[in-house]
HTML snippet that shows the backbone in 3Dmol.js (N, CA, C, O; Angstrom):
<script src="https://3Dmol.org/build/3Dmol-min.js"></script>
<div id="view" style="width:600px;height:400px;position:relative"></div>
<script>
const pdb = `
ATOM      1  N   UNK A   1     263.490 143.196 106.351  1.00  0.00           N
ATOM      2  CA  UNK A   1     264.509 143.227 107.376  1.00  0.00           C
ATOM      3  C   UNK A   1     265.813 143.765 106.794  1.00  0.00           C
ATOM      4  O   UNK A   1     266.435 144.599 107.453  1.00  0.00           O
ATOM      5  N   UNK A   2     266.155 143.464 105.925  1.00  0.00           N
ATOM      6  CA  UNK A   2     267.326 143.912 104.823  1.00  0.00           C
ATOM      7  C   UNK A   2     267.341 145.725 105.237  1.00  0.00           C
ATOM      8  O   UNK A   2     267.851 146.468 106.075  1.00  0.00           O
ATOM      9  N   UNK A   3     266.449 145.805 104.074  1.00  0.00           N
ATOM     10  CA  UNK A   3     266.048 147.309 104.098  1.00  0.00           C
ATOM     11  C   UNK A   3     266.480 148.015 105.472  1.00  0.00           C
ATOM     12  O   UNK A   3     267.242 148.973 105.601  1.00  0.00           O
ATOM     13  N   UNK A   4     265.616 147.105 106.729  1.00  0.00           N
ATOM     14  CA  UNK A   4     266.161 148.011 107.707  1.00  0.00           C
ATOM     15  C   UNK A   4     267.353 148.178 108.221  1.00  0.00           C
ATOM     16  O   UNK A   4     267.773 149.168 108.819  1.00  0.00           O
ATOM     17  N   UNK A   5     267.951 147.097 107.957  1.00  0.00           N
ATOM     18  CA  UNK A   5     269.399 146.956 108.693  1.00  0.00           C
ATOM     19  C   UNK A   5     269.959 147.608 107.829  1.00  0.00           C
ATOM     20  O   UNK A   5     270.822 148.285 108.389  1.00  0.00           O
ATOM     21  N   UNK A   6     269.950 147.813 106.599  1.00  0.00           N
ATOM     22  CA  UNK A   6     270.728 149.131 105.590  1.00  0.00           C
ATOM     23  C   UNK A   6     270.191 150.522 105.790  1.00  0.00           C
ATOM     24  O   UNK A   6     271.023 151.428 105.845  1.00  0.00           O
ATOM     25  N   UNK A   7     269.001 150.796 105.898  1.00  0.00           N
ATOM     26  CA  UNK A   7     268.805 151.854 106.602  1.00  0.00           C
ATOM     27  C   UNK A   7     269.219 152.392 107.861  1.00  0.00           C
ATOM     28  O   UNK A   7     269.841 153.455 107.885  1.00  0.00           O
ATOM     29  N   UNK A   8     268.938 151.766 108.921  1.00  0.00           N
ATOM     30  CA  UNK A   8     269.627 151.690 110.431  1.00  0.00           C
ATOM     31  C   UNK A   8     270.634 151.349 110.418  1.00  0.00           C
ATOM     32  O   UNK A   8     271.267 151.903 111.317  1.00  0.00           O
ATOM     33  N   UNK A   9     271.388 150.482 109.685  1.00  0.00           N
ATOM     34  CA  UNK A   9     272.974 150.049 109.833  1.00  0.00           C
ATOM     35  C   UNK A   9     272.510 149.569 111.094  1.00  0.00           C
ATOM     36  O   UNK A   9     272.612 150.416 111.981  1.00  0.00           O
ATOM     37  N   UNK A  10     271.981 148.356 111.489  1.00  0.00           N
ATOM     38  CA  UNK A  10     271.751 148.092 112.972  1.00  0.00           C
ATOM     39  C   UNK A  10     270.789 146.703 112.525  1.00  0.00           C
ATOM     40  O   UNK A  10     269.944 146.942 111.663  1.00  0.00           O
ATOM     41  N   UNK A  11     270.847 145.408 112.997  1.00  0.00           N
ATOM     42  CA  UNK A  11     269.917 144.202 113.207  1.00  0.00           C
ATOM     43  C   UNK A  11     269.528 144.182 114.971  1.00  0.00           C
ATOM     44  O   UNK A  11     269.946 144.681 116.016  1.00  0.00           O
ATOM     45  N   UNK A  12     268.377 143.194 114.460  1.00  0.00           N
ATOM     46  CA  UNK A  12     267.975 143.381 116.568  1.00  0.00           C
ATOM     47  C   UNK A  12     268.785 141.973 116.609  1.00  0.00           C
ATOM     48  O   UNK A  12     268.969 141.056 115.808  1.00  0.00           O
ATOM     49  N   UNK A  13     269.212 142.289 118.061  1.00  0.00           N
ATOM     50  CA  UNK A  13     269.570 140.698 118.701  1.00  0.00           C
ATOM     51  C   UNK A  13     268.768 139.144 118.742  1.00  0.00           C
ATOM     52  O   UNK A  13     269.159 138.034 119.104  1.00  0.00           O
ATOM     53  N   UNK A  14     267.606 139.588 118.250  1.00  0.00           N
ATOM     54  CA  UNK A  14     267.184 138.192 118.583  1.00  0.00           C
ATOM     55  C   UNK A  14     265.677 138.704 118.173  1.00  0.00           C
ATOM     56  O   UNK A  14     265.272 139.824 118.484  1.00  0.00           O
ATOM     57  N   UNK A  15     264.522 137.292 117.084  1.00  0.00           N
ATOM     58  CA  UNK A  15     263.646 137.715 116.539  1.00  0.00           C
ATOM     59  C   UNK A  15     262.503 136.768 117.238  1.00  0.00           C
ATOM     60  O   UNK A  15     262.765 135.594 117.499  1.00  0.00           O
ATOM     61  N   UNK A  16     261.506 137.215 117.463  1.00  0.00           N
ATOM     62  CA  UNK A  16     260.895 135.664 118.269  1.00  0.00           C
ATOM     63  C   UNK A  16     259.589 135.149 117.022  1.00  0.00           C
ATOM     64  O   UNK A  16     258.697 135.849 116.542  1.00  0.00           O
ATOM     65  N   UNK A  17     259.774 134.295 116.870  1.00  0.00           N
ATOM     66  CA  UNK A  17     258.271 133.676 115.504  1.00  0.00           C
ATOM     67  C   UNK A  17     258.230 131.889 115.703  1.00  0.00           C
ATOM     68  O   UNK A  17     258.929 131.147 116.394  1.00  0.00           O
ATOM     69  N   UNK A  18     257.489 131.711 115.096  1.00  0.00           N
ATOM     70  CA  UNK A  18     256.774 130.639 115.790  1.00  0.00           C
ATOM     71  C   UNK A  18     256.734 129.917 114.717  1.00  0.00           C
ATOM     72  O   UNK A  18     257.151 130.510 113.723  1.00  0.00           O
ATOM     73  N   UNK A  19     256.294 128.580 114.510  1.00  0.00           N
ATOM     74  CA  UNK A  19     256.865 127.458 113.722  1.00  0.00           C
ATOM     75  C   UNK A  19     255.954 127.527 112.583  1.00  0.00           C
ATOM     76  O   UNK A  19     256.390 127.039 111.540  1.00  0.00           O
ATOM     77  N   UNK A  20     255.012 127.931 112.566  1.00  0.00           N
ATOM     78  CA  UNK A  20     253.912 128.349 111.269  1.00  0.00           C
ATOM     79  C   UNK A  20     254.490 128.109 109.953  1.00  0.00           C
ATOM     80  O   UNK A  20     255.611 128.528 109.664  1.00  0.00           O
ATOM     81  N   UNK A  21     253.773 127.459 109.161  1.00  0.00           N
ATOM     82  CA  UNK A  21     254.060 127.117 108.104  1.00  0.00           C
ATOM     83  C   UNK A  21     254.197 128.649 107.283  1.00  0.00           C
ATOM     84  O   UNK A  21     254.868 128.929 106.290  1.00  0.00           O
ATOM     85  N   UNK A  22     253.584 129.225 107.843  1.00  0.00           N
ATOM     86  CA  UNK A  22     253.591 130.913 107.122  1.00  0.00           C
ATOM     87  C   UNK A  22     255.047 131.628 107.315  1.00  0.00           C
ATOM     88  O   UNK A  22     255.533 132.570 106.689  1.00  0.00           O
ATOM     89  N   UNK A  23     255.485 130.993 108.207  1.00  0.00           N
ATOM     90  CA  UNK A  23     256.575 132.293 108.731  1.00  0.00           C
ATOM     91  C   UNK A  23     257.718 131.221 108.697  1.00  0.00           C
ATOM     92  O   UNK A  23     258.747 131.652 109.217  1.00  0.00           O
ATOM     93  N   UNK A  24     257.786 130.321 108.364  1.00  0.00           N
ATOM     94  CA  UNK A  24     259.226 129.278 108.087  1.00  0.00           C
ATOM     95  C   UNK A  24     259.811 129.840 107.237  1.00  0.00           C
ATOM     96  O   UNK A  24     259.017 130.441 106.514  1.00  0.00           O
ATOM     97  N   UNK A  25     260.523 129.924 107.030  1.00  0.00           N
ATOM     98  CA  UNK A  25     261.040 130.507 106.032  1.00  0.00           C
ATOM     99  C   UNK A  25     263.518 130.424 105.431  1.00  0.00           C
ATOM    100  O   UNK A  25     264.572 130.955 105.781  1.00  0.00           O
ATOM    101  N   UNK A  26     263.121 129.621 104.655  1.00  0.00           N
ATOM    102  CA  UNK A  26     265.164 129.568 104.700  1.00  0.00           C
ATOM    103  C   UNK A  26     265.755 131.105 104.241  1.00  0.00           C
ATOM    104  O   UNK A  26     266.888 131.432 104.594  1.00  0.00           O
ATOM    105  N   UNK A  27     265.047 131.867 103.566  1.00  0.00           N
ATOM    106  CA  UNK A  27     265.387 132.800 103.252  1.00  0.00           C
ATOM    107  C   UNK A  27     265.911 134.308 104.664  1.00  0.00           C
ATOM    108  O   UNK A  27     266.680 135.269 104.704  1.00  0.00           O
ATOM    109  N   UNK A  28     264.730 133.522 105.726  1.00  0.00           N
ATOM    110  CA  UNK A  28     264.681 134.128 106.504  1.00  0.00           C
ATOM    111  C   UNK A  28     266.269 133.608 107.742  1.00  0.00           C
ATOM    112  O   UNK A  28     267.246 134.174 108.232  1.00  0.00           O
ATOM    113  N   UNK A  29     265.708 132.356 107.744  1.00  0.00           N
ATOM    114  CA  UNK A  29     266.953 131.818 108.678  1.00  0.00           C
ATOM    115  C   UNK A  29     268.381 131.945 108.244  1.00  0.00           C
ATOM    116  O   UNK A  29     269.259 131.884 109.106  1.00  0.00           O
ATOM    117  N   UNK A  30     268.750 132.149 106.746  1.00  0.00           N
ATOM    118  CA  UNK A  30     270.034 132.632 105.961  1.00  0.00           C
ATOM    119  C   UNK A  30     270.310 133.965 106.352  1.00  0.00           C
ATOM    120  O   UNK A  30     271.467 134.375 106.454  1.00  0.00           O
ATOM    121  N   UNK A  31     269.182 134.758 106.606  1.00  0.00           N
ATOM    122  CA  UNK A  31     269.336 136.354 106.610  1.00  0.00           C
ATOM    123  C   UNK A  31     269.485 136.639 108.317  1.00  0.00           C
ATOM    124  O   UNK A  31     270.172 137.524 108.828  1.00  0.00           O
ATOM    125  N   UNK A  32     268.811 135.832 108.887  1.00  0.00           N
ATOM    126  CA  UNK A  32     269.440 135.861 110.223  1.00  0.00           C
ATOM    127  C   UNK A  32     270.794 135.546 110.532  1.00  0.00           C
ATOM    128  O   UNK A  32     271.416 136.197 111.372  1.00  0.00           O
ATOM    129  N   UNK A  33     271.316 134.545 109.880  1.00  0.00           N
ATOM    130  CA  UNK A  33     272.343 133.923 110.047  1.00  0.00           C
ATOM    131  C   UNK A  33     273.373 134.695 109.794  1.00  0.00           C
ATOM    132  O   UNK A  33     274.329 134.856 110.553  1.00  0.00           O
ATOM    133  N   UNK A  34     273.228 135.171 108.784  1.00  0.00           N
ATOM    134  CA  UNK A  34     274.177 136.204 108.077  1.00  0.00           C
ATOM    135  C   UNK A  34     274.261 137.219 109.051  1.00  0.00           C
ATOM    136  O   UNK A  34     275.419 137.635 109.011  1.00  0.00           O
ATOM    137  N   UNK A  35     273.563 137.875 109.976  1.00  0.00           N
ATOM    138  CA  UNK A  35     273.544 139.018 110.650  1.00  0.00           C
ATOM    139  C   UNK A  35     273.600 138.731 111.865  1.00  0.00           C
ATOM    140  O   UNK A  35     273.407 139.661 112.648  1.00  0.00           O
ATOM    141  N   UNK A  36     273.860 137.453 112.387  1.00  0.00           N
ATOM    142  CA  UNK A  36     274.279 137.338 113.762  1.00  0.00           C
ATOM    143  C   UNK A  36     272.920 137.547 114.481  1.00  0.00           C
ATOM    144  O   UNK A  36     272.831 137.927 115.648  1.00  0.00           O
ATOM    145  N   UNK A  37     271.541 137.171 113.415  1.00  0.00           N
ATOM    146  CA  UNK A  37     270.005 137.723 114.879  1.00  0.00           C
ATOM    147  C   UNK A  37     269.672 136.023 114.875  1.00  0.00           C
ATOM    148  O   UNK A  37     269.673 135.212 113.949  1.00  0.00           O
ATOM    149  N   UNK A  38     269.390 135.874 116.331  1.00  0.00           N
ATOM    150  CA  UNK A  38     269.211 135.204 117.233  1.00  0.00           C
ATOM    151  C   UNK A  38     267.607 134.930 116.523  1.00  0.00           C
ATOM    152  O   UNK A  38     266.987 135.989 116.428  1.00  0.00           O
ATOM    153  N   UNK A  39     266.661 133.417 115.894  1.00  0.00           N
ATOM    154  CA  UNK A  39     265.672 133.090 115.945  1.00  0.00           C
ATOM    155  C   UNK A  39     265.089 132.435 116.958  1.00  0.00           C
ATOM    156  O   UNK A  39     265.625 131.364 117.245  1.00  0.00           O
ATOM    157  N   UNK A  40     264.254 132.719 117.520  1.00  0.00           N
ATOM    158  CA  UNK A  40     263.754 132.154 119.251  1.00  0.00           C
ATOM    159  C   UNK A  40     262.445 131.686 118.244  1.00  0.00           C
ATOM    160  O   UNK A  40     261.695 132.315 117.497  1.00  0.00           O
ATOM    161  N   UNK A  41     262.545 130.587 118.535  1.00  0.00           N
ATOM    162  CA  UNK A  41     260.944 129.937 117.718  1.00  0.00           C
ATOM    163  C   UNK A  41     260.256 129.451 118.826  1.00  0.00           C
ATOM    164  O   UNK A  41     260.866 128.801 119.675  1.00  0.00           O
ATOM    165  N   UNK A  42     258.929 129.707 118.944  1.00  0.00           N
ATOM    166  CA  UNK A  42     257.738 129.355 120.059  1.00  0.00           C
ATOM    167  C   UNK A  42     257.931 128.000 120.239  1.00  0.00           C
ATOM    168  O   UNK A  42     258.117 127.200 119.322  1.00  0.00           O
ATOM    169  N   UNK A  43     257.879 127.692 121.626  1.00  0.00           N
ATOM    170  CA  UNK A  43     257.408 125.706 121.153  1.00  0.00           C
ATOM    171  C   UNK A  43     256.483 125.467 120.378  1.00  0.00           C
ATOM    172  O   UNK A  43     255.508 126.217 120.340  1.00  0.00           O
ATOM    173  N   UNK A  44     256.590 124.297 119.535  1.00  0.00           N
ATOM    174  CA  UNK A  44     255.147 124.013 118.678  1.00  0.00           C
ATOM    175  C   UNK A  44     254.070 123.485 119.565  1.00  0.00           C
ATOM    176  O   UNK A  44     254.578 122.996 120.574  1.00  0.00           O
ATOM    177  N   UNK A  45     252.615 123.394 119.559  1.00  0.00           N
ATOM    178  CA  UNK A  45     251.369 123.509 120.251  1.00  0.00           C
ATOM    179  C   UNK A  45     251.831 124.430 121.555  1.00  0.00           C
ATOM    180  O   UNK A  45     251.923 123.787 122.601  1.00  0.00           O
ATOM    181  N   UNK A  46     252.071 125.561 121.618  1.00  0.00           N
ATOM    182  CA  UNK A  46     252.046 126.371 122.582  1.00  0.00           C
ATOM    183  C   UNK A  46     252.169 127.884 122.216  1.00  0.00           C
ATOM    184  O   UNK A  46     253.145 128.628 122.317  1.00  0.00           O
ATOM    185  N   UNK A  47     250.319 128.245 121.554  1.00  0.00           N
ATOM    186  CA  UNK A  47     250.140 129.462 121.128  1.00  0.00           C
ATOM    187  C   UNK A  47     250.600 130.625 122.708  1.00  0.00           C
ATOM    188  O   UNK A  47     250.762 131.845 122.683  1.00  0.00           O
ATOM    189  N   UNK A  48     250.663 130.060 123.434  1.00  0.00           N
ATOM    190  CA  UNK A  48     250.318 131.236 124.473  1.00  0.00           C
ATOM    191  C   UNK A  48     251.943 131.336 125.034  1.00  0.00           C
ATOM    192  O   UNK A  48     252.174 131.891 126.109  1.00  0.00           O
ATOM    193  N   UNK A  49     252.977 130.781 124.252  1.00  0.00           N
ATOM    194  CA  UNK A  49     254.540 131.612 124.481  1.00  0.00           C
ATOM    195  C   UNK A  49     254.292 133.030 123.678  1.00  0.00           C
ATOM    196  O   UNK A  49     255.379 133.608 123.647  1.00  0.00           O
ATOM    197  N   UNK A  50     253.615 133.553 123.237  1.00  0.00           N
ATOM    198  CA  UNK A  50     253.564 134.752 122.532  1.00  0.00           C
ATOM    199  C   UNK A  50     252.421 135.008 121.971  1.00  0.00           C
ATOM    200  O   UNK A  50     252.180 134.810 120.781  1.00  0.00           O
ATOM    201  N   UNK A  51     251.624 135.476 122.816  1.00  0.00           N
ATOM    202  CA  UNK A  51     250.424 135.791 122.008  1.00  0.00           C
ATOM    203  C   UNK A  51     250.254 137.125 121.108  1.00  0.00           C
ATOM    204  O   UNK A  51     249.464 137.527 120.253  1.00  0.00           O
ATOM    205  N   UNK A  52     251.149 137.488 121.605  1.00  0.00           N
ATOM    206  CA  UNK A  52     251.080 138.794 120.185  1.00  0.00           C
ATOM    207  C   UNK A  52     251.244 138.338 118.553  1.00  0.00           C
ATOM    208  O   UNK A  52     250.568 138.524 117.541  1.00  0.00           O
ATOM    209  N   UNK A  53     252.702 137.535 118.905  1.00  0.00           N
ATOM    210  CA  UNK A  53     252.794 136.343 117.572  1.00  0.00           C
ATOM    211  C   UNK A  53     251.701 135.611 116.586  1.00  0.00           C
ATOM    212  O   UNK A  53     251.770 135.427 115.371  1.00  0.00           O
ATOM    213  N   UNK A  54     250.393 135.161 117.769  1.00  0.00           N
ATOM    214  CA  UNK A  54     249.806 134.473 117.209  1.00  0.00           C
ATOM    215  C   UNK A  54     248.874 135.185 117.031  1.00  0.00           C
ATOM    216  O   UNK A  54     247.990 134.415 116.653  1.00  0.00           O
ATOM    217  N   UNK A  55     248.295 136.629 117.065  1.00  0.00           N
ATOM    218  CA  UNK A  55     247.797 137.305 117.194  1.00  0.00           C
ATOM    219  C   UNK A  55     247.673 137.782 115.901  1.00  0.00           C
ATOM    220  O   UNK A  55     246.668 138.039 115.238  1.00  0.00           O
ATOM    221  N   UNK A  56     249.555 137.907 115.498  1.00  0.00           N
ATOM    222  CA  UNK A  56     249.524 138.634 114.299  1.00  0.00           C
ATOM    223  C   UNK A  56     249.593 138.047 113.375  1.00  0.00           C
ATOM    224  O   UNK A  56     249.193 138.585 112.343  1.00  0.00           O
ATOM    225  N   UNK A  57     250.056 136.862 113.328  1.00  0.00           N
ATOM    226  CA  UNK A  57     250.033 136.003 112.336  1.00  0.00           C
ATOM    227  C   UNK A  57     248.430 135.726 111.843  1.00  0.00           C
ATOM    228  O   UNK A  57     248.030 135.932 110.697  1.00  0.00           O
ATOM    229  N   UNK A  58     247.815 135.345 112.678  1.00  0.00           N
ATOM    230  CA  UNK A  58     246.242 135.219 112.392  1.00  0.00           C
ATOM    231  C   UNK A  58     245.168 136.345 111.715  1.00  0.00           C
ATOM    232  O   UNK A  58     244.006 136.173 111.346  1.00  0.00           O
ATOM    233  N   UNK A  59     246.107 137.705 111.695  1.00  0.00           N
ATOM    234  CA  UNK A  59     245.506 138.852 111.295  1.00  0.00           C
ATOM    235  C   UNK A  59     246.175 138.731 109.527  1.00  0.00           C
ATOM    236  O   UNK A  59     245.535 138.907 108.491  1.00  0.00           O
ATOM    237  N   UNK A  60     247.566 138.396 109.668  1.00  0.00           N
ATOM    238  CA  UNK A  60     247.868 138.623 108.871  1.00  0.00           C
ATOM    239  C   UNK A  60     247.464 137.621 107.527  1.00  0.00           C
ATOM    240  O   UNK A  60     246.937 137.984 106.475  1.00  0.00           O
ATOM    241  N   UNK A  61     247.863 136.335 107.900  1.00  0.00           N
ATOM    242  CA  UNK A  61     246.975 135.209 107.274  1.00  0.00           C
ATOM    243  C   UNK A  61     245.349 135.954 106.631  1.00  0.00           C
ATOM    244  O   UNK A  61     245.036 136.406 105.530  1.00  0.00           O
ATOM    245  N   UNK A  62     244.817 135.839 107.555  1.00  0.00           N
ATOM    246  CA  UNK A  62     242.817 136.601 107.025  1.00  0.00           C
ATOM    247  C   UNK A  62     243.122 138.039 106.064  1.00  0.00           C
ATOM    248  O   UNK A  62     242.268 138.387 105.249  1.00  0.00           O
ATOM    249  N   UNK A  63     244.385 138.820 106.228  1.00  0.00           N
ATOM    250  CA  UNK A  63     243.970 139.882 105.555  1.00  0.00           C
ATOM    251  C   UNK A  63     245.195 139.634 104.029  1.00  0.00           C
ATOM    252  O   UNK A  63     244.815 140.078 102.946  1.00  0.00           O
ATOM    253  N   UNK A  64     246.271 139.084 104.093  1.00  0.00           N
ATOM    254  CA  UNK A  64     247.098 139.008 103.013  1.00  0.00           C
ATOM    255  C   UNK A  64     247.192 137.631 102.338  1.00  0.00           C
ATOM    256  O   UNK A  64     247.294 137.368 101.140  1.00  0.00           O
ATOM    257  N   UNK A  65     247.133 136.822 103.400  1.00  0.00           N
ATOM    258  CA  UNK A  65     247.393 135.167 102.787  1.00  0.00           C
ATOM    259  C   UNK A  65     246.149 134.604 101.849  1.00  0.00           C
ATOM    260  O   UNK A  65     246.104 134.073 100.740  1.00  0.00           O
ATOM    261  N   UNK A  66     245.207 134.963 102.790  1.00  0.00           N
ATOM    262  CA  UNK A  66     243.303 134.302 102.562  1.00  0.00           C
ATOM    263  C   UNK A  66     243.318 135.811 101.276  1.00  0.00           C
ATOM    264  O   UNK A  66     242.129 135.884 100.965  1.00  0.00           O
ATOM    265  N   UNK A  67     243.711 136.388 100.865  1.00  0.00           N
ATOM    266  CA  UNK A  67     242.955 137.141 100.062  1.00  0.00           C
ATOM    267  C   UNK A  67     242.819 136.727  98.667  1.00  0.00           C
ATOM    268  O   UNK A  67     241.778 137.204  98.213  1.00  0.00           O
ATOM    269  N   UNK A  68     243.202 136.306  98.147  1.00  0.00           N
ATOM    270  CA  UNK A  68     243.235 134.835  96.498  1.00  0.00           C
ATOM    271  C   UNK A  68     242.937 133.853  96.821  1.00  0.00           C
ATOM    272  O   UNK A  68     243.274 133.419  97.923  1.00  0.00           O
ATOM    273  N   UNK A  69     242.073 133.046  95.819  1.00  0.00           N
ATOM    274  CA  UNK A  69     241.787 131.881  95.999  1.00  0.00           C
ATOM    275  C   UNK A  69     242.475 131.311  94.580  1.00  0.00           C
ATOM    276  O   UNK A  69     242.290 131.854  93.491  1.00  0.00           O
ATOM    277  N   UNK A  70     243.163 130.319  94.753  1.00  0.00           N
ATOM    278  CA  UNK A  70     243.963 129.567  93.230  1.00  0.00           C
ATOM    279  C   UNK A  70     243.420 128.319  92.761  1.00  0.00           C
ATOM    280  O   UNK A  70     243.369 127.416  93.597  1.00  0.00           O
ATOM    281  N   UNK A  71     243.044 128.103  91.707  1.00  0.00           N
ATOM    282  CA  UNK A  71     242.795 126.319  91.569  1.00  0.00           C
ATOM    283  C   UNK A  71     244.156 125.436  91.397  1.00  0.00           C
ATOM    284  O   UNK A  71     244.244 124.229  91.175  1.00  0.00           O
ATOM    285  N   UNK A  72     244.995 126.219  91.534  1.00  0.00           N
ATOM    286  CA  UNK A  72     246.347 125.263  90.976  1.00  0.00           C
ATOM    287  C   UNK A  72     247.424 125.963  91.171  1.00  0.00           C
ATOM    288  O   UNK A  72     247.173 127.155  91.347  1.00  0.00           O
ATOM    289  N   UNK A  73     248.752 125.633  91.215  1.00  0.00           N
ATOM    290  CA  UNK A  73     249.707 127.028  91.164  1.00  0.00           C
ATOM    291  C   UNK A  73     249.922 127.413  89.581  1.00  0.00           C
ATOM    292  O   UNK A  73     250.609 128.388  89.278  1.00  0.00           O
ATOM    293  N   UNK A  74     249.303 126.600  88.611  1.00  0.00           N
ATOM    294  CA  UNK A  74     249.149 127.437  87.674  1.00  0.00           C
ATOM    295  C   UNK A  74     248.469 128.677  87.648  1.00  0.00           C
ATOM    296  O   UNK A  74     249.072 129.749  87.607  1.00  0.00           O
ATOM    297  N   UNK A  75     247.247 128.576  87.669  1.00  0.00           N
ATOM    298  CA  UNK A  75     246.589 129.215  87.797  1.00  0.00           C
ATOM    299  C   UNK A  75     246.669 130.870  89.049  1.00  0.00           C
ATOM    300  O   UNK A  75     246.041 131.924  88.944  1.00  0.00           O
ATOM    301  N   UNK A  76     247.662 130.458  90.081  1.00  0.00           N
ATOM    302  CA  UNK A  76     248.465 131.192  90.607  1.00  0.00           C
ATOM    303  C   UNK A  76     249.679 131.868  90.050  1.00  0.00           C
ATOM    304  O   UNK A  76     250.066 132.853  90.678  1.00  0.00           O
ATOM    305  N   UNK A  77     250.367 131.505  88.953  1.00  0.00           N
ATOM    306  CA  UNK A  77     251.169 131.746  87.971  1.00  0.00           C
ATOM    307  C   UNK A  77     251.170 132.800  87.436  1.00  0.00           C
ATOM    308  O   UNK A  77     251.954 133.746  87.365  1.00  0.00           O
ATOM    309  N   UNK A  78     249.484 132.381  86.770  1.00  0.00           N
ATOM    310  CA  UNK A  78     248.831 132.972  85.875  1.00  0.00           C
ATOM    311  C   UNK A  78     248.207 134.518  86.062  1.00  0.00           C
ATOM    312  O   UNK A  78     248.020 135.423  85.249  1.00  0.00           O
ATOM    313  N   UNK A  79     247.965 134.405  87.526  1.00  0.00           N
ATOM    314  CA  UNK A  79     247.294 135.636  87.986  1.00  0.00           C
ATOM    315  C   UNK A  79     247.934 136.248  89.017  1.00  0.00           C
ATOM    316  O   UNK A  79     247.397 136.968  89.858  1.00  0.00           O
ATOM    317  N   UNK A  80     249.184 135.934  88.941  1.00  0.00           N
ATOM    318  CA  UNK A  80     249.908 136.782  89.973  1.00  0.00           C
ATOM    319  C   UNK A  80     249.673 138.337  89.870  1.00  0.00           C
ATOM    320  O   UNK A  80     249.280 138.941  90.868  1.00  0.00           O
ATOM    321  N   UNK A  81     249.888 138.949  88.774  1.00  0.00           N
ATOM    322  CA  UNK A  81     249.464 140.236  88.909  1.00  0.00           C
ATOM    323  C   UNK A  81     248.183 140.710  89.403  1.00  0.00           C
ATOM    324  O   UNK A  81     247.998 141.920  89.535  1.00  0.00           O
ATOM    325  N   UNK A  82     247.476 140.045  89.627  1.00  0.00           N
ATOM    326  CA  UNK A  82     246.019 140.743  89.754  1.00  0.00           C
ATOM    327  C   UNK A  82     245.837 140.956  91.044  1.00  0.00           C
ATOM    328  O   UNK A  82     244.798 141.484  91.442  1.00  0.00           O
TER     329      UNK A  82
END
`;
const viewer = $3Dmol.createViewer("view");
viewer.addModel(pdb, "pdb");
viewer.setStyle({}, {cartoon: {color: "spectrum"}});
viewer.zoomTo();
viewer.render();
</script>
């Protein structure tokens, strides 16, 4: 999001994401904050305020999140590069 708003010189008004442990994020809510964008968070148990949201999150989870398996966060540590 950075990137774009320095590229575009421009933030959107308002971001919509949903309470997911995936997409919580303080880094994120600081960087909104800082830029005046509006976080609209889904109600929690109510996939169907946005099903594109949950759509993508669920794609994204199976193809980037699920792709390592760790025994430990050592062991996540350990193999971050790979």
């Amino acid at each position: 999001m950075e990137r774009l708003r320095l590229f575009k010189d421009r933030c959107p008004d308002q971001i919509q994401v949903d309470n997911g442990a995936e997409i919580i994020s303080k880094a994120l809510d600081k960087w909104a904050y800082e830029n005046g964008v509006n976080l609209d968070f889904s109600r929690p148990e109510r996939p169907t305020d946005n099903a594109l949201i949950e759509s993508f999150n669920g794609s994204f989870q199976d193809e980037c999140l699920n792709t390592h398996w760790f025994l430990s966060l050592d062991d996540a540590k350990k193999n971050k590069e790979a």
